[in-house]
C-alpha positions in Angstrom: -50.1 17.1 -57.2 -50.0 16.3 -61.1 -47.9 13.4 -62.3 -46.4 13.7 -65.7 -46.7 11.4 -68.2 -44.9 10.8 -71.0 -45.3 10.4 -75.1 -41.8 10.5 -76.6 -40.2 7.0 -76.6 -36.5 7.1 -75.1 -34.6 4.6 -72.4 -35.2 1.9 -69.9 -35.1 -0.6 -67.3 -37.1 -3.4 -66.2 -38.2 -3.3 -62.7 -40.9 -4.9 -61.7 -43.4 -7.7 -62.4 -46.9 -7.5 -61.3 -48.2 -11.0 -60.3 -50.9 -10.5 -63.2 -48.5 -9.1 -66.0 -48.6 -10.3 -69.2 -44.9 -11.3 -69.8 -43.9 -12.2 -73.5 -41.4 -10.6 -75.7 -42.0 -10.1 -79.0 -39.8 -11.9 -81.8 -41.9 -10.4 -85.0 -44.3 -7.5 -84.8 -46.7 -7.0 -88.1 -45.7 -9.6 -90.7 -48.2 -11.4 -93.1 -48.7 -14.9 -91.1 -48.4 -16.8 -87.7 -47.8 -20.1 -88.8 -45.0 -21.8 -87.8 -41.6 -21.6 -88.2 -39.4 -24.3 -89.4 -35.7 -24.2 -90.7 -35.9 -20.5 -90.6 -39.6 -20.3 -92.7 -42.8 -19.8 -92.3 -45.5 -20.0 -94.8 -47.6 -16.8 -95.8 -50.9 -16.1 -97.5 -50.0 -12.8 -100.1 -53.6 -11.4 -99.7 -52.9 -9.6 -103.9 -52.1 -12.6 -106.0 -53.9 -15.2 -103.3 -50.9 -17.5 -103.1 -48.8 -18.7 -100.8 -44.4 -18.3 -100.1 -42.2 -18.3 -97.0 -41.1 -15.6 -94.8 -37.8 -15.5 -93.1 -36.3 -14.8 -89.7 -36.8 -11.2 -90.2 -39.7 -10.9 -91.3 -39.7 -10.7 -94.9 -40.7 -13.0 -98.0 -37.4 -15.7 -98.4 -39.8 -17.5 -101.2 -41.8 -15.6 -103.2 -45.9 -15.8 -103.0 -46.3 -18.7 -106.0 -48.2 -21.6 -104.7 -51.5 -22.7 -104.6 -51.2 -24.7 -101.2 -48.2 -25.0 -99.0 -47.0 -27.2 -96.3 -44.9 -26.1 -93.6 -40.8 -26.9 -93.6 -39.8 -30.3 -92.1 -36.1 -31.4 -92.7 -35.4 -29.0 -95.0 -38.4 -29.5 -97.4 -41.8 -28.3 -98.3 -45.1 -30.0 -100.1 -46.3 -27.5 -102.3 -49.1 -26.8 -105.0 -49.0 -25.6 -108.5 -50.9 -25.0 -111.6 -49.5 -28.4 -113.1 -49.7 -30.4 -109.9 -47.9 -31.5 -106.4 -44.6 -31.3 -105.6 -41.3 -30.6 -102.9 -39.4 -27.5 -102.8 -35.8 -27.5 -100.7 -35.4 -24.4 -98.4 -34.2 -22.1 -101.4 -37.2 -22.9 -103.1 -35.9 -25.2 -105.7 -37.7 -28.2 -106.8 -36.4 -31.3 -105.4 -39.2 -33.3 -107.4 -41.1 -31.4 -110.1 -44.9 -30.6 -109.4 -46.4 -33.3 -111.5 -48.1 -35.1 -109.1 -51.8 -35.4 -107.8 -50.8 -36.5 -104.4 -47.9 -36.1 -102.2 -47.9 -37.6 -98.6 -45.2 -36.9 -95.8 -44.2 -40.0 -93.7 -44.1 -38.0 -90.3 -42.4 -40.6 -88.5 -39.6 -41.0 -91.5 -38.1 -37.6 -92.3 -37.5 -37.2 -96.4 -39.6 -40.2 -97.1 -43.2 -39.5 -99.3 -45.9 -41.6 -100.5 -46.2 -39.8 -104.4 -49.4 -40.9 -106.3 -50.5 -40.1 -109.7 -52.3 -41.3 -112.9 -53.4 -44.0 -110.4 -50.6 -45.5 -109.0 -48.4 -45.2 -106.3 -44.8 -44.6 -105.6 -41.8 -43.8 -102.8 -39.8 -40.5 -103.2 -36.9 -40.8 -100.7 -33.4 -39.0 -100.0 -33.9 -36.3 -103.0 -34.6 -39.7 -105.2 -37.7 -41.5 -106.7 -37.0 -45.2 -105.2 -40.7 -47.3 -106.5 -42.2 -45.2 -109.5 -45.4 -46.3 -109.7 -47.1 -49.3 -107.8 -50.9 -49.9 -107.7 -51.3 -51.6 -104.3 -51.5 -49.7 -101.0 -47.6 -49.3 -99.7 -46.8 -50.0 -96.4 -43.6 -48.7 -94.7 -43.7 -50.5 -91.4 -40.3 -52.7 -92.2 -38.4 -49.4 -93.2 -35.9 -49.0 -94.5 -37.7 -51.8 -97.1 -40.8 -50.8 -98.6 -42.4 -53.5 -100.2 -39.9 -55.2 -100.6 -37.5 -52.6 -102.2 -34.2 -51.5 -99.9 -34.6 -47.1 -100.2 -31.2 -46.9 -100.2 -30.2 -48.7 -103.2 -33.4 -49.5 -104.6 -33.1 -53.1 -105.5 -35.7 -55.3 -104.8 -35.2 -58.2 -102.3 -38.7 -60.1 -101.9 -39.9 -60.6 -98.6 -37.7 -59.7 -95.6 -38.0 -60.9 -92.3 -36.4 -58.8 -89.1 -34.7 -60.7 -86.0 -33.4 -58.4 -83.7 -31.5 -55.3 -85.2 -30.7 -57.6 -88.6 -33.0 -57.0 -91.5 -32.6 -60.6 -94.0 -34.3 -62.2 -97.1 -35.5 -66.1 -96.7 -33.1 -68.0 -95.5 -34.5 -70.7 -97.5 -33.8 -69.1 -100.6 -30.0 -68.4 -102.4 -28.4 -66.1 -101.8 -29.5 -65.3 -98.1 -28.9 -61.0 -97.5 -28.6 -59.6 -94.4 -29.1 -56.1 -93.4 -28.1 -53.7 -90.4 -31.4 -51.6 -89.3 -30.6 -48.6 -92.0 -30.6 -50.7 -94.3 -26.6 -51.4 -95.4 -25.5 -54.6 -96.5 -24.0 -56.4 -94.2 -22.1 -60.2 -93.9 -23.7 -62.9 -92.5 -23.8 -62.4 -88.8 -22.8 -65.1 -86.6 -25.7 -67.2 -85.4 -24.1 -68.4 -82.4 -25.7 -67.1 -79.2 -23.8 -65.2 -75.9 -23.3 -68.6 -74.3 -22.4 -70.7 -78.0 -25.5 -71.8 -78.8 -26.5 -72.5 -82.4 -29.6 -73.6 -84.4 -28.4 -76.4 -86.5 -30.7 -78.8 -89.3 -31.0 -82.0 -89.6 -33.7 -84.0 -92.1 -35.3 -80.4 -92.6 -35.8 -80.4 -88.6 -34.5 -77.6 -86.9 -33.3 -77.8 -83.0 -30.1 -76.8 -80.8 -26.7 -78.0 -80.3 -23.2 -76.3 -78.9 -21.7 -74.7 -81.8 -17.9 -75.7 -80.5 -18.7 -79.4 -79.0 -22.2 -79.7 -81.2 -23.6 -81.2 -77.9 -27.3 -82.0 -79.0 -28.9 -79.2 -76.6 -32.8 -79.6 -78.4 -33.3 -82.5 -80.9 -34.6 -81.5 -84.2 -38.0 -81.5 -83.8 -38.9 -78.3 -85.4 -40.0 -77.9 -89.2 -39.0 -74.2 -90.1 -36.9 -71.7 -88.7 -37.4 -68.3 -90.5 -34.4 -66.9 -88.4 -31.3 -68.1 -86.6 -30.7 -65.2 -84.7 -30.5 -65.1 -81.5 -31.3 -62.1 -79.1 -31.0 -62.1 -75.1 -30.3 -66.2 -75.4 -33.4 -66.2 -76.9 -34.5 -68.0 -80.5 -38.0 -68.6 -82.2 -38.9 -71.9 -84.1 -41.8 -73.1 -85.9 -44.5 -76.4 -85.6 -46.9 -76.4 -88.2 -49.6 -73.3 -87.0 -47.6 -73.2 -83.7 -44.4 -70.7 -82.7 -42.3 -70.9 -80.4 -40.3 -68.6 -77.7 -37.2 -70.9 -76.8 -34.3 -70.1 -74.1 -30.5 -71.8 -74.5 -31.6 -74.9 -72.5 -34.3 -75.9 -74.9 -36.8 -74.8 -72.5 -40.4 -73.5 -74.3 -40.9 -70.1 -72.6 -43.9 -69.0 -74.9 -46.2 -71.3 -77.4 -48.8 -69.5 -79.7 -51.2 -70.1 -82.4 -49.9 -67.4 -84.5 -46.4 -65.5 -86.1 -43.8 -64.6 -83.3 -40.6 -61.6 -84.2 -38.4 -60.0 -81.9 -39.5 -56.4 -81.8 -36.8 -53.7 -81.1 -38.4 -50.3 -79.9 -37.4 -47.2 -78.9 -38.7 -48.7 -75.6 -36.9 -51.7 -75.4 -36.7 -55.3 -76.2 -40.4 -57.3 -76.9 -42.1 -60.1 -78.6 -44.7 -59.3 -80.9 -47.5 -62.0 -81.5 -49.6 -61.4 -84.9 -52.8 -63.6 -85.3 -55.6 -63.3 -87.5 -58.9 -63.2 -87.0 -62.2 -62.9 -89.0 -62.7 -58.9 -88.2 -58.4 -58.7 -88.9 -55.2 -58.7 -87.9 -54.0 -58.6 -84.5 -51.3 -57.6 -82.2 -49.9 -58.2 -78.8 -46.5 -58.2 -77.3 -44.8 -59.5 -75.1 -41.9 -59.6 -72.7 -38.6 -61.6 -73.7 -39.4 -64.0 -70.3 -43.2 -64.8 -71.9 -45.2 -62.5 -69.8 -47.9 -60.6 -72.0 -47.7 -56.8 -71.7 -50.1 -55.5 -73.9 -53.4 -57.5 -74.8 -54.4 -58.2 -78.8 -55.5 -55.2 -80.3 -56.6 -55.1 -83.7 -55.7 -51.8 -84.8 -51.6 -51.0 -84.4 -49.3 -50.9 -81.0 -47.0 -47.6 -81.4 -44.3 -47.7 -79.4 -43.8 -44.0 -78.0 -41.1 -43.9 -75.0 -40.2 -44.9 -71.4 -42.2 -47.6 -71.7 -45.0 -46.1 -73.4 -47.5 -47.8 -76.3 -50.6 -46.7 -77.9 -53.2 -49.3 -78.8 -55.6 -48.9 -81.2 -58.4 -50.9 -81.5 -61.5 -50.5 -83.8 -64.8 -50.2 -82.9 -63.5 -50.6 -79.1 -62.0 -48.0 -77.0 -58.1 -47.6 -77.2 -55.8 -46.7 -74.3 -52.7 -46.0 -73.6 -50.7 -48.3 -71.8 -47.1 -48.6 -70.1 -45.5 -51.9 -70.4 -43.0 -51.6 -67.8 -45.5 -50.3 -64.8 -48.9 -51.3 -66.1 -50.3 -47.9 -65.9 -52.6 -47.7 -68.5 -55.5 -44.7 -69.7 -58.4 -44.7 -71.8 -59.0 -42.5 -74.8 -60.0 -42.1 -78.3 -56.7 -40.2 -79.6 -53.1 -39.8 -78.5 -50.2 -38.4 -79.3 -46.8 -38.1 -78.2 -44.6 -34.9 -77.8 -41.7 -33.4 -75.8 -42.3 -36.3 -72.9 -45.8 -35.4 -72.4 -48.5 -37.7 -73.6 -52.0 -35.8 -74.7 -54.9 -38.2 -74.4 -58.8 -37.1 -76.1 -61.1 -38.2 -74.5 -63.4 -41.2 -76.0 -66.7 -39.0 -75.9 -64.5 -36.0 -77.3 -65.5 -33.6 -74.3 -61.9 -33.0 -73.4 -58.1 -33.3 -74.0 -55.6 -34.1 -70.5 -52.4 -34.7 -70.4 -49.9 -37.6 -68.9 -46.2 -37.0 -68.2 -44.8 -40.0 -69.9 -41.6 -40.1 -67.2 -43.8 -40.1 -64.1 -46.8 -41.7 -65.6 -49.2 -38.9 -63.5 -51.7 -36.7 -65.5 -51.9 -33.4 -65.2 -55.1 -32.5 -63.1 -57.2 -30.5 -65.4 -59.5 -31.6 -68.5 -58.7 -28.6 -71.2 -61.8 -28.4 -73.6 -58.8 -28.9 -76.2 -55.6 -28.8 -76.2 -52.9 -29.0 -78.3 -49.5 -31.1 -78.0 -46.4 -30.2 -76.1 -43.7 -28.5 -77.6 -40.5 -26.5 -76.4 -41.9 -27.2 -72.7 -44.9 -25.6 -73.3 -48.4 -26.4 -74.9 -51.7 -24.1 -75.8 -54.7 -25.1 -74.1 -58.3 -23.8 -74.5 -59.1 -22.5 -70.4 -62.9 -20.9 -70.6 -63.4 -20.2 -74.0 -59.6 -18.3 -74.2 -56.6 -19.9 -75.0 -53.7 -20.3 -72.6 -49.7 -21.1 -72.4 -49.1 -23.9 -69.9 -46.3 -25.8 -68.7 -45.7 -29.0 -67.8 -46.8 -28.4 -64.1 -50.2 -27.1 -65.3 -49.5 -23.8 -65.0 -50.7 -20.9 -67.1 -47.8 -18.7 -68.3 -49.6 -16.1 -70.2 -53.6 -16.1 -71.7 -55.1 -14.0 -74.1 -56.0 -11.3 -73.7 -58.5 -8.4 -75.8 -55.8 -7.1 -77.5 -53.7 -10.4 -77.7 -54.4 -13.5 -79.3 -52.6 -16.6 -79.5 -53.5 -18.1 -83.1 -50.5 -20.8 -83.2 -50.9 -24.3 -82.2 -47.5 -24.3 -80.6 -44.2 -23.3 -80.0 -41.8 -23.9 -82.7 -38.3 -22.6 -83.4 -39.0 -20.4 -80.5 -41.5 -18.6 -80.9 -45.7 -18.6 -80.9 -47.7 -16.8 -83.8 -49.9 -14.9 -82.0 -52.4 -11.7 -83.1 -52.1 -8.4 -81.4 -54.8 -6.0 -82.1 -54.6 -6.1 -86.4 -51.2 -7.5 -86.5 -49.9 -10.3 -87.1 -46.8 -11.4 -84.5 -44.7 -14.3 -83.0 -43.7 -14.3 -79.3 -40.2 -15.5 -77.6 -41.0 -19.0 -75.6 -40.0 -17.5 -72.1 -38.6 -20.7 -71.0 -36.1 -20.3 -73.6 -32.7 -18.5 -74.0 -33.7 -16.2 -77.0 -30.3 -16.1 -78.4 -31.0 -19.6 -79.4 -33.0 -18.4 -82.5 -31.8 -15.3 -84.5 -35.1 -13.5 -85.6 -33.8 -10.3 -86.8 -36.5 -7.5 -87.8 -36.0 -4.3 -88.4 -37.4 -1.4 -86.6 -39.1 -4.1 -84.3 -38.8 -2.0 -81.1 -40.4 0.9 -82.8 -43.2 -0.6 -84.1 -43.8 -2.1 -81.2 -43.6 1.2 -79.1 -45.5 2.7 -81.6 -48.3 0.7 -80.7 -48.7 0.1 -77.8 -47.6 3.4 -76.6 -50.2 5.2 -77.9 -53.1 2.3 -76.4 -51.2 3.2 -72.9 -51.3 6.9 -73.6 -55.1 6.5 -74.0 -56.0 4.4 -71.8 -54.0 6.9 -69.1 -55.9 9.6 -70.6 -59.4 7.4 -69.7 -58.2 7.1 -65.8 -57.6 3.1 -66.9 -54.5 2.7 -65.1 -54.6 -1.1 -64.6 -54.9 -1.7 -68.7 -52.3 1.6 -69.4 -50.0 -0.7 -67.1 -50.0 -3.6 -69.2 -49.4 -1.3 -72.3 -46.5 0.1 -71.0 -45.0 -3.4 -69.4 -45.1 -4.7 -72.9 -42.9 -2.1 -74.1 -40.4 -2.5 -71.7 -40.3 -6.4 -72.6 -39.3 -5.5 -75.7 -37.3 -2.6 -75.6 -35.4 -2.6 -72.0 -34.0 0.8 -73.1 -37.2 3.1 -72.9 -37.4 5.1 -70.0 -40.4 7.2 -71.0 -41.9 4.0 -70.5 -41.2 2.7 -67.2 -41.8 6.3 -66.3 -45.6 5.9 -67.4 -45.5 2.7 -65.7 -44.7 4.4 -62.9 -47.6 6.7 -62.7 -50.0 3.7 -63.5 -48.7 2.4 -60.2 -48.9 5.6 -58.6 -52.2 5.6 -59.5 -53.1 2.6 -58.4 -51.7 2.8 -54.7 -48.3 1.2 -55.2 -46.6 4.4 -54.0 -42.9 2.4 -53.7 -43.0 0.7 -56.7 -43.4 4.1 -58.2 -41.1 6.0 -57.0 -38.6 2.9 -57.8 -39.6 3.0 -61.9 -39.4 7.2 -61.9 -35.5 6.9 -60.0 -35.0 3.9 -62.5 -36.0 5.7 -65.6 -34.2 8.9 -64.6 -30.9 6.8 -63.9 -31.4 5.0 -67.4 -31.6 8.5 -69.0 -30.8 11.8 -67.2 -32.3 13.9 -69.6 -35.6 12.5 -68.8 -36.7 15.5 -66.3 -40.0 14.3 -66.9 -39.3 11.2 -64.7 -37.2 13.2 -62.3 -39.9 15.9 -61.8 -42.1 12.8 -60.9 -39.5 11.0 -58.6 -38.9 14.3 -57.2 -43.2 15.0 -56.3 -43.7 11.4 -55.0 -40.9 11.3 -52.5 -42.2 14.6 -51.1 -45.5 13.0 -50.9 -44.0 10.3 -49.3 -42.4 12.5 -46.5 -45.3 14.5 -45.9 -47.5 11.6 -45.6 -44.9 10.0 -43.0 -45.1 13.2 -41.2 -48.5 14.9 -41.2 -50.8 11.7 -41.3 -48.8 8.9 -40.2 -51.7 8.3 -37.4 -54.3 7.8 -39.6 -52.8 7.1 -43.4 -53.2 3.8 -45.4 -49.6 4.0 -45.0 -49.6 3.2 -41.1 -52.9 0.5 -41.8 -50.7 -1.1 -44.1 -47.8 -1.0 -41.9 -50.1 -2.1 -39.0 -51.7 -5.2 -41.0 -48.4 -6.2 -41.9 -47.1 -6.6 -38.6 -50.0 -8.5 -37.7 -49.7 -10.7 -40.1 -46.4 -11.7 -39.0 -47.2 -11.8 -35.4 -50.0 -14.2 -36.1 -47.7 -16.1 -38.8 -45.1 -16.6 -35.4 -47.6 -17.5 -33.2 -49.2 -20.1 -35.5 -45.6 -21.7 -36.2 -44.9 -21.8 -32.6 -42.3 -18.8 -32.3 -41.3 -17.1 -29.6 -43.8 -14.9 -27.9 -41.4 -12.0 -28.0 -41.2 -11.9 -31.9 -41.5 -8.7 -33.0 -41.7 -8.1 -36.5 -39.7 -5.6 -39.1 -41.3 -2.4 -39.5 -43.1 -1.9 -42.2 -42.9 1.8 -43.2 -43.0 3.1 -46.8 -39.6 4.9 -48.2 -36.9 3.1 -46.1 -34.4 4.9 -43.9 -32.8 7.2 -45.8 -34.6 9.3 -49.1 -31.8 11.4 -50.0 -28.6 11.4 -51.3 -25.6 10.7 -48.3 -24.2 13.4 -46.7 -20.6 14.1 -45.8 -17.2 13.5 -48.1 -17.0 9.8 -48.2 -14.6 7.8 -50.0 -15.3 5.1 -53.0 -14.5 2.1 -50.2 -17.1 3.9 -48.5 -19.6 3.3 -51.0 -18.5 0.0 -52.1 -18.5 -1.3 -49.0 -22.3 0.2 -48.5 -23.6 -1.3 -51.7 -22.0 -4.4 -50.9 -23.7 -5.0 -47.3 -27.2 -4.0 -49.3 -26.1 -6.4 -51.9 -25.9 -9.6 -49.7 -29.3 -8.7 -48.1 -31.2 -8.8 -50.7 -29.5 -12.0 -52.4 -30.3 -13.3 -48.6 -33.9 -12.1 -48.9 -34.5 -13.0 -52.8 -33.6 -16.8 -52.3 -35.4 -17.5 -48.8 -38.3 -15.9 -50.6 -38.1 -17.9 -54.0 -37.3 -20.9 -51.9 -39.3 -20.8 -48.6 -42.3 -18.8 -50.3 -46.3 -19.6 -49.7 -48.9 -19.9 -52.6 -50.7 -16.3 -52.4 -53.8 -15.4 -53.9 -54.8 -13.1 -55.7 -57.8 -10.8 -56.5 -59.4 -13.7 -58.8 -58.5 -16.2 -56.7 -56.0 -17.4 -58.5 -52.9 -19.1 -56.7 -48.9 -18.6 -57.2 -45.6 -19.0 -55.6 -43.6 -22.2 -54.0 -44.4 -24.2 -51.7 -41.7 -26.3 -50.5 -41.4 -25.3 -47.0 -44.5 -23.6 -44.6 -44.2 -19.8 -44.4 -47.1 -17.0 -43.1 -48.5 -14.5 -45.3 -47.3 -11.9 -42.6 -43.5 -13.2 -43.2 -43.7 -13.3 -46.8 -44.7 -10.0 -47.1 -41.9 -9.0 -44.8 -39.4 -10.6 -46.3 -40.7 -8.9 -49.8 -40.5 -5.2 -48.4 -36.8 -6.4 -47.0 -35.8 -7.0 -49.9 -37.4 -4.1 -52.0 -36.0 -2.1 -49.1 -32.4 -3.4 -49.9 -32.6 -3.2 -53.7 -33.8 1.1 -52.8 -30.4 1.3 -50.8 -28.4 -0.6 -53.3 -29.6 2.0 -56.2 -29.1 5.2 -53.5 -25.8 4.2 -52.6 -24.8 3.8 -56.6 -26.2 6.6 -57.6 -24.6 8.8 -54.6 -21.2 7.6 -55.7 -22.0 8.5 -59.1 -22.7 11.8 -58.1 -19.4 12.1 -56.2 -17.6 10.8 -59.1 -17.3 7.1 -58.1 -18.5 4.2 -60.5 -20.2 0.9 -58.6 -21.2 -1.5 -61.2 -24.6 -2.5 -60.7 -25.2 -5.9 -59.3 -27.6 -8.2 -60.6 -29.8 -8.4 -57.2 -30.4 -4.6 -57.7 -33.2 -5.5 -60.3 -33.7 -9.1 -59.9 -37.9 -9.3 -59.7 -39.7 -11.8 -57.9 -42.9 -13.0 -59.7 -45.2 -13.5 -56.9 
């Protein structure tokens, strides 16, 4: 018997997914870049001028090719490069400040907010405004929204400023005293009266404690400075000469240092933070409001990342990561924080693992690098190829030698990825893809284009498992193509999967009835079916298969400790009925058929994507649930139930088609299961 194949593109329906399929869709297909997107742009390299503009969501150039150097989008702005110097572009390519400068920084943890530099001095460009024009010192942003002194949002300068709490405010030893909420906004002076009515009072420049109704004496004033009279958790710091103190409500020390002392608000919660200095620098340690130390000096920086989470630094020592809430703590030489996942190098930079930040578990495997988490997913370097993981660890697609993924990670999404010569982004399949609008034109065409004609030659070669993967693709991204989940079907004729077969020629002949080519085929294959059934049932792979599977499940009972008397579904290829009903039947008649198929397989799908066993696979490689025991005989059985069910399902529909009766296809019909 010859099986058809066919090379004109026309409809489609996904069916099913081999456990090895590649399974991406395509967002873009053959643009000028992979880098990523952000606020609807990605930057481009215009290979005939050599400079560099934006694409759009479909594909083409939103910002013409004009710039030296580029930086991707980030809240709605750009660092680009030209002739006459640095400068930032809004997402219509406007100038938001000229290009005049020799150096332009992005503060990534401050959106709009840039370190500018030129003829040797420094400056702040923030909110669409320059707030410091030129300054010659270093600038450090660690008390925004004040930058050396200067308040971003109006500019003024306030000398130094001192934070207690959530409340920014200028020395309280100087008039006129300022205070500030944590954007920066003026504010009046708060009340600096504790929870319980507690107030730091003066007396003979001597600072101590009293009842701020009654003025009860709670702590003489023993204390020469006090830089702040706030109070936070009935907690308030006062000073001794060298010596700070952590003082409750009842005048009770809970935490004497050699050093300066600041409430620390985080993203994490409420701390302490201790800075001394020593002579190889400055150096930090926090602290719990009850006194307890949490994380130990370090003389680099503590960054505060969440649930608990810091990263310390340390020079010329080995850094870690540490949680202060469970004391779960890991070495490293880098970190960095992303989409709850914490991605630790390793201090002799052999390898890159990851820690869940909620959990506090790392995932098992050292990646030889590996990039941070984004969207749920992150790309990992797995034997010299690059890989899609999630969270769990597991792989969701790898390259391939047609495919490779060139993007560092998911973003907007979609992945820049290479596929043969062309330049492409991929759908995150974790995703709903209606989230992002990428709109190209001619996409599905280019793509069938493609990788039609690889599939076409690779069937022509006898290479049925790579023409598979060909025409999968297609169907990804064009559901409508039935010439090609009819070549997908005679891949998996070729390759033994007789059912499966049969199952994409009926599909792709239901999707388009003009496609005799795929009847023709479904047609062939169920005769081969029968005759195989018929003739050679004694001594076919049919019957060996049938046989094995049975066993399976018999030793599956017995190892479970099932009855003896088990006797397990048979196992025979093409169901119980082949052909179309026979009789005058009514539409109840077929409803009610298609609905008794329908609740078997919805029964069968979820015990299998619930109950299911990990399964290996010809490289060894494991897959499925696990959170109950089940046999490989029984999963298998359940599988060609359920396959079974979805045949009837599409027999019965398509009979009362024939006899004029419309059945609207159910959902279970083509659900897929993965494994």
């Amino acid at each position: 018997m010859t099986t058809k194949f066919s090379f004109v593109l026309m409809l489609l329906a996904i069916i099913f997914l081999p456990a090895n399929a590649i399974d991406y869709k395509y967002a873009l297909f053959g643009v000028d870049t992979y880098e990523e997107f952000h606020d609807g742009l990605a930057k481009y390299y215009d290979t005939e001028n050599k400079l560099y503009g934006y694409i759009g969501t479909n594909g083409k150039p939103a910002i013409a090719s004009q710039f030296i150097e580029a930086d991707n989008f980030f809240n709605g702005q750009a660092i680009v490069k030209t002739p006459t110097g640095e400068g930032i572009i809004n997402t219509q390519g406007q100038f938001l400040l000229q290009p005049n400068y020799s150096s332009i920084k992005a503060e990534e943890d401050i959106p709009g907010l840039y370190i500018i530099e030129r003829d040797g001095g420094k400056g702040v460009f923030y909110n669409n405004r320059i707030i410091i024009e030129h300054y010659t010192r270093d600038i450090s942003v660690l008390d925004f929204p004040f930058i050396e002194g200067v308040n971003v949002l109006d500019g003024k300068y306030y000398g130094t400023i001192y934070k207690s709490g959530s409340v920014f405010n200028t020395d309280i030893r100087k008039i006129p005293v300022y205070y500030f909420d944590q954007e920066g906004y003026l504010i009046e002076k708060p009340k600096l009266i504790s929870d319980k009515g507690l107030e730091v009072f003066s007396a003979d420049k001597k600072y101590g404690i009293r009842n701020a109704s009654t003025k009860k004496v709670i702590l003489q004033p023993v204390y020469s400075y006090c830089k702040s009279q706030m109070w936070v958790d009935e907690r308030v710091i006062l000073g001794e000469g060298d010596n700070e103190y952590l003082i409750d409500g009842a005048g009770n020390i809970i935490l004497k240092v050699l050093g300066i002392l600041s409430f620390d608000h985080t993203p994490v919660g409420k701390f302490i933070k201790l800075t001394t200095y020593g002579d190889d620098g400055i150096y930090t340690s926090l602290y719990s409001l009850d006194g307890k130390n949490l994380v130990p000096p370090t003389n680099g920086y503590i960054k505060p990342l969440e649930l608990g989470w810091f990263i310390c630094r340390n020079e010329n020592i080995d850094s870690y990561v540490l949680n202060a809430k469970t004391g779960r703590k890991y070495d490293g030489k880098y970190f960095s924080y992303s989409d709850g996942m914490i991605r630790v190098i390793d201090n002799n930079d052999k390898g890159c693992y990851y820690v869940n930040a909620e959990t506090g578990d790392r995932l098992p495997e050292t990646y030889k690098w590996a990039y941070e988490f984004s969207e749920g997913l992150a790309v990992v370097t797995i034997d010299g190829k690059k890989s899609v993981i999630d969270k769990q660890g597991n792989q969701i697609f790898t390259e391939q030698d047609n495919f490779k993924i060139e993007g560092d990670k998911f973003s907007e999404g979609v992945l820049g990825v290479r596929s043969d010569y062309n330049n492409c982004y991929v759908y995150n399949p974790y995703q709903d893809q209606n989230k992002y609008t990428y709109r190209q034109d001619g996409i599905k065409s280019k793509i069938s284009d493609r990788y039609f004609y690889l599939g076409n030659e690779a069937l022509k070669n006898k290479e049925y498992a790579k023409a598979k993967e060909y025409f999968y693709i297609i169907m990804m991204n064009d559901p409508q193509n039935s010439s090609a989940i009819n070549n997908y079907g005679v891949c998996l004729n070729n390759l033994g999967y007789k059912e499966e077969a049969l199952e994409a020629y009926q599909m792709a002949a239901d999707i388009d009835p003009d496609n005799t080519i795929a009847k023709d085929n479904a047609k062939s294959l169920k005769e081969e079916i029968k005759v195989y059934k018929r003739e050679n049932r004694s001594n076919t792979f049919w019957n060996a298969l049938e046989s094995f599977g049975n066993l399976l499940g018999q030793m599956s009972n017995a190892l479970s400790g099932g009855n003896s008397s088990y006797t397990p579904s048979n196992y025979s290829f093409g169901g119980d009925d082949l052909s179309e009903a026979s009789g005058n039947q009514s539409a109840s008649y077929y409803q009610t058929q298609y609905a008794k198929w329908e609740s078997l397989a919805e029964r069968h799908y979820n015990s299998i994507t619930n109950l299911g066993i990990k399964v290996r696979d010809s490289k060894g490689n494991r897959s499925g649930s696990t959170l109950q025991s089940m046999g490989g005989g029984r999963y298998v059985q359940m599988k060609q139930q359920f396959r079974e069910a979805q045949r009837q399902m599409r027999n019965t529909r398509l009979n009362a088609k024939n006899k004029g009766f419309t059945i609207p296809q159910s959902k279970w019909e083509t659900a897929t299961i993965n494994y």
